[in-house]
C-alpha positions in Angstrom: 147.3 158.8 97.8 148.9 155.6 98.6 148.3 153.8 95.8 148.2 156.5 92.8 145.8 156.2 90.2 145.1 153.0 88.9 142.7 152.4 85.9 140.9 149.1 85.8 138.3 147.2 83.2 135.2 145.4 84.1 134.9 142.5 81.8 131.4 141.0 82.3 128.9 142.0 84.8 127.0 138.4 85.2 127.0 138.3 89.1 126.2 141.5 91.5 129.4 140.3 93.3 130.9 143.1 90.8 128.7 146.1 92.5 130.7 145.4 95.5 134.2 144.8 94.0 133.8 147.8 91.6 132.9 150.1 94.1 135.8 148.8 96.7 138.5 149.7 94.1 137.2 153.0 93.2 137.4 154.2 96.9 140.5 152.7 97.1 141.5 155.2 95.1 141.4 153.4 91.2 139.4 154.9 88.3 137.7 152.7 86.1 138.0 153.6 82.7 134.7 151.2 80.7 132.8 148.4 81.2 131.9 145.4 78.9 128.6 144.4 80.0 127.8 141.3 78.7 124.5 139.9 78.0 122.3 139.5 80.7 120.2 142.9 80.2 119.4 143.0 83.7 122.8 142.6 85.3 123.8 145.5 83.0 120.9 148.0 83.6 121.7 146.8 87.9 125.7 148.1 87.0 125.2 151.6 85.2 122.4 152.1 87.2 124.9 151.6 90.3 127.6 153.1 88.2 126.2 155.9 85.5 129.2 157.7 84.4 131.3 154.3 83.4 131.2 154.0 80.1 130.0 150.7 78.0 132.8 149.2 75.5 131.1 146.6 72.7 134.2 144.4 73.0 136.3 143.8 75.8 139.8 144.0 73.9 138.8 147.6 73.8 140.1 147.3 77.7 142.9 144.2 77.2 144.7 146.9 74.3 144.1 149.7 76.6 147.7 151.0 77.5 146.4 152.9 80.0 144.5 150.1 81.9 146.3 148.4 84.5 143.9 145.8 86.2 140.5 143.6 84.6 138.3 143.0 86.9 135.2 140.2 86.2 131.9 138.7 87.5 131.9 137.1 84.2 129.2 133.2 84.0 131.8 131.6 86.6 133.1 129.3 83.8 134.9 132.7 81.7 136.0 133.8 84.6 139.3 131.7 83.9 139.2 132.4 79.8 139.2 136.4 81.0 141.6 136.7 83.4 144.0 134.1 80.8 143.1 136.8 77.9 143.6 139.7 80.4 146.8 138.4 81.5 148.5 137.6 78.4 147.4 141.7 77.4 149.8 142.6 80.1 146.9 143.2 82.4 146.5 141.8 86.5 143.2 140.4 87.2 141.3 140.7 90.2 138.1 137.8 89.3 135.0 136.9 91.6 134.8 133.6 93.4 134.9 131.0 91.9 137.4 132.4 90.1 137.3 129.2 88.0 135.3 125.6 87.6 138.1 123.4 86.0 141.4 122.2 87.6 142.4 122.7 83.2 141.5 126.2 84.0 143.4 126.7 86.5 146.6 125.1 85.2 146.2 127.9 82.2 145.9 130.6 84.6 148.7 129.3 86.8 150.7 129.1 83.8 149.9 132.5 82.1 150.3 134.0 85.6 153.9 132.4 85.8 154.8 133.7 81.7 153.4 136.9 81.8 154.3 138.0 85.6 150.9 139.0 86.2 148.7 138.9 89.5 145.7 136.7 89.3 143.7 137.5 92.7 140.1 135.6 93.6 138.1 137.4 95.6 137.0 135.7 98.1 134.9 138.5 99.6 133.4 137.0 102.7 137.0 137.4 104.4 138.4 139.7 102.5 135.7 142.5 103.5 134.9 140.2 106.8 136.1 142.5 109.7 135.0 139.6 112.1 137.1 137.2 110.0 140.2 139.8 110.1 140.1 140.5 113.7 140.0 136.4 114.6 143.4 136.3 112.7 144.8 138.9 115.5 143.3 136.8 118.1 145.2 133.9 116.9 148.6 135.3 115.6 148.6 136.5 119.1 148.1 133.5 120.9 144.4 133.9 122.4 143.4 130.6 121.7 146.8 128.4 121.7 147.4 126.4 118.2 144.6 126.5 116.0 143.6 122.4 115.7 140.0 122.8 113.4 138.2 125.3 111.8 134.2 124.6 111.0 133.3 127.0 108.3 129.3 127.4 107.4 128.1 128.9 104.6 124.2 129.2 103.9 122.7 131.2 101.2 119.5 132.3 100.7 118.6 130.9 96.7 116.0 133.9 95.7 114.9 132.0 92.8 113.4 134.7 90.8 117.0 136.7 90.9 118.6 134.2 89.2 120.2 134.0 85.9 119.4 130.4 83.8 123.2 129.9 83.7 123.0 129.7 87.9 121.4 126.5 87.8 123.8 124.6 85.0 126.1 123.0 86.8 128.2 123.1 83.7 128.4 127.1 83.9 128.4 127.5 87.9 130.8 124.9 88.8 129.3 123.1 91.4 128.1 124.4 94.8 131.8 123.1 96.4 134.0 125.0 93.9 131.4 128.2 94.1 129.9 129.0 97.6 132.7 126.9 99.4 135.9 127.9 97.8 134.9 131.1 100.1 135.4 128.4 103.4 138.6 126.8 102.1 140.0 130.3 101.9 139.1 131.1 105.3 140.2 127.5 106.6 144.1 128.3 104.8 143.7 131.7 106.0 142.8 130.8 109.5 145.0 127.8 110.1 148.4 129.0 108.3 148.1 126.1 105.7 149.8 126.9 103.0 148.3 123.2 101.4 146.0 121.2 102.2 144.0 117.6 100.9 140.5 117.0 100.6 139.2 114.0 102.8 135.7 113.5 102.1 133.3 115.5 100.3 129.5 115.4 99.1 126.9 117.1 97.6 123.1 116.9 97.0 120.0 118.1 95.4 117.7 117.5 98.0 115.0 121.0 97.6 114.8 121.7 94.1 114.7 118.3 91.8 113.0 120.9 89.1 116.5 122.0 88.7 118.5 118.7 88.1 121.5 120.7 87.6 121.7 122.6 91.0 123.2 121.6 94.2 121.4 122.7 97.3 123.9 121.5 99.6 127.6 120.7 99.8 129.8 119.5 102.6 133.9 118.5 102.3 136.5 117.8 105.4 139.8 119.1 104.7 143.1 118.2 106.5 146.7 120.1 106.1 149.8 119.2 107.9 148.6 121.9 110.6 145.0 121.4 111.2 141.7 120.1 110.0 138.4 121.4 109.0 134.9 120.8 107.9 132.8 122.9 105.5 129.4 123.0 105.2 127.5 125.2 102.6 123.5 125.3 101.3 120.9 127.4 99.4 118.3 126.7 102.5 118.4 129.9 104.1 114.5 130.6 105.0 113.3 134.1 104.1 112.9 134.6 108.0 116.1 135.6 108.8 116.8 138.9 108.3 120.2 138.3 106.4 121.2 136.2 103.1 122.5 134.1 105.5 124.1 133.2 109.0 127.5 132.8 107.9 129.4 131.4 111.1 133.2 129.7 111.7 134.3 127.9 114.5 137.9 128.1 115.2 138.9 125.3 117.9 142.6 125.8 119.5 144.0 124.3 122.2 143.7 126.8 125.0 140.2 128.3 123.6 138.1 128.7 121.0 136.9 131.6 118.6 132.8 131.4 117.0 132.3 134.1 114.2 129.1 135.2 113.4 129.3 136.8 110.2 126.2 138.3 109.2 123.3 137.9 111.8 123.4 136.8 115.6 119.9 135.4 115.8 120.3 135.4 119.4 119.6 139.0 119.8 122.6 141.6 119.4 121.7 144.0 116.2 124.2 144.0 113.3 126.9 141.7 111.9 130.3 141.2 112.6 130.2 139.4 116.2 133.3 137.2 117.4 132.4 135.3 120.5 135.8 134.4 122.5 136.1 131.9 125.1 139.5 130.9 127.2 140.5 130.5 130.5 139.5 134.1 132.1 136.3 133.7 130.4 133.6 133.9 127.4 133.8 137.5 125.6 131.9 139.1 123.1 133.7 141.4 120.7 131.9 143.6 118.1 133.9 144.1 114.8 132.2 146.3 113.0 135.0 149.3 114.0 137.5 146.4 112.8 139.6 148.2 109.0 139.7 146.0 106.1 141.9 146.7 103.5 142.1 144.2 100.6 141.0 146.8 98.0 143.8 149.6 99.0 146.5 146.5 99.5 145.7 145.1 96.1 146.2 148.5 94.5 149.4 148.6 96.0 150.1 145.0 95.2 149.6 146.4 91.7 152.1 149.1 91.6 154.7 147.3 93.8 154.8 143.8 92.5 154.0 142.9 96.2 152.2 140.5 98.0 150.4 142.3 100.7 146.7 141.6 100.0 147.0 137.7 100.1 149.7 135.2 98.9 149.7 134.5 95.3 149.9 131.0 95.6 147.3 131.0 98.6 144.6 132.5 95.4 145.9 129.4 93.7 145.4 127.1 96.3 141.9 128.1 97.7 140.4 127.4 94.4 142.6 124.6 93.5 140.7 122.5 96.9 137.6 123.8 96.3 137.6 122.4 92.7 139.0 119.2 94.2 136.4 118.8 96.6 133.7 119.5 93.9 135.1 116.3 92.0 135.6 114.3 94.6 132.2 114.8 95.8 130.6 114.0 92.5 132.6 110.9 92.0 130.9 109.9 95.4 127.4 110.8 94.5 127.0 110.9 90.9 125.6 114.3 91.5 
């Protein structure tokens, strides 16, 4: 096996982002040794129901003083994530914490800094590219020249809300950090990703409550424009998905070059074609459709081996950094606009 066996820690179980993370590291070959649940009963009934032979810990230094545990991994309210992975980190443990990974620009100077002390790999995932085949294969396109240098990304980002499924700390702005540093810290990745930014500065950014004033703490809708020394882009995300479509939303990024451009859509075409996973290509022989579905993703397996080589193969360290470092920017510099 390429990347041994690893054992890992869940640490909080508060969004079902950790389903899909938990399960990604154990067929990539880890072993997770216990689980500290949390409090929302549902959210833990969802993960050992998912996950029955995982055994519950009633603290989670159980898991930080584990010698045997290499890697914490959290879905934690979004704004522990950051007091986790700092805890985690200074046990001698790497950290692999759901978007957004933290609400603060104080929170992430500590984990910047406990990263730097302690040597430790601090990794948000940013799941809609990181287990995006569409997304992946666009990055081949463009590393090998399909559509000439990449000038703008527009990244969109609709969610379906599903009232009823949410927790009461999902609609305290306070504990979810703001629909900018939450649902669009997922676009800022995929603009660095898809650009080769290594930096970038917010422009412009806004958000609004403009569907749900019961809620005075939500954001419904969120929209930032973002310029690096190598391209611009705009981001766009919302919780107005209509039950209609047939997936939590239709996810789509339009990557503008000068010699063609690339349109993902993520999760749905609603113009017909089954699945997810479509890239439409245009350039000068043509307009293509490619299907990604066949397309390997890897994060889970390259983060393991990240892990026991002290590598960088999975993402950059600083590009985790930087990602939510903008996204948290834009969520200020929206609210300083709107008073929102």
């Amino acid at each position: 096996m390429r990347n041994g066996t690893i054992r890992f820690g869940v640490v909080g179980v508060d969004h079902g982002h950790i389903l899909g993370m938990t399960e990604g590291l154990e067929a990539a070959g880890a072993q997770c040794a216990g689980v500290f649940p949390g409090a929302d009963p549902a959210q833990r009934a969802q993960f050992a129901e998912r996950f029955p032979g995982i055994p519950e810990v009633d603290d989670p230094r159980r898991l930080y003083e584990n010698p045997a545990v290499g890697v914490i991994a959290t879905a934690g309210i979004a704004a522990e994530r950051a007091g986790i992975a700092v805890e985690a980190m200074r046990a001698g443990k790497d950290v692999l914490a759901d978007k957004p990974a933290a609400t603060t620009p104080e929170q992430m100077a500590s984990i910047r800094s406990t990263s730097a002390d302690t040597g430790r790999i601090w990794a948000a995932f940013f799941g809609e590219r990181f287990t995006s085949p569409a997304t992946i294969k666009a990055a081949g396109l463009i590393a090998s020249g399909a559509i000439g240098d990449v000038v703008q990304t527009i990244g969109l980002g609709p969610h379906r809300l599903r009232r009823d499924s949410r927790p009461s700390w999902f609609f305290q702005r306070d504990h979810y950090g703001g629909i900018l540093t939450d649902i669009a810290s997922h676009q800022v990745d995929q603009f660095l990703y898809l650009t080769g930014s290594t930096t970038a500065e917010v422009v412009s950014a806004t958000v609004g409550n403009y569907a749900n004033p019961e809620d005075p703490g939500l954001q419904d809708f969120g929209e930032a424009v973002l310029r690096s020394p190598r391209a611009h882009g705009y981001v766009r995300v919302d919780w107005y998905t209509p039950d209609g479509l047939s997936s939590w939303g239709d996810g789509r990024i339009t990557i503008l070059g000068t010699a063609g451009y690339i349109e993902l859509r993520k999760n749905v075409d609603i113009a017909g074609r089954p699945g997810g996973n479509h890239l439409f290509l245009v350039d000068k022989n043509g307009e293509h459709h490619i299907g990604c579905a066949d397309q390997p993703v890897t994060f889970f397996s390259d983060f393991l081996y990240d892990v026991q080589h002290r590598t960088e193969t999975a993402n950059p360290q600083e590009m985790y950094f930087t990602a939510m470092e903008l996204a948290i920017a834009a969520q200020l510099k929206a609210e300083a606009v709107t008073g929102r």
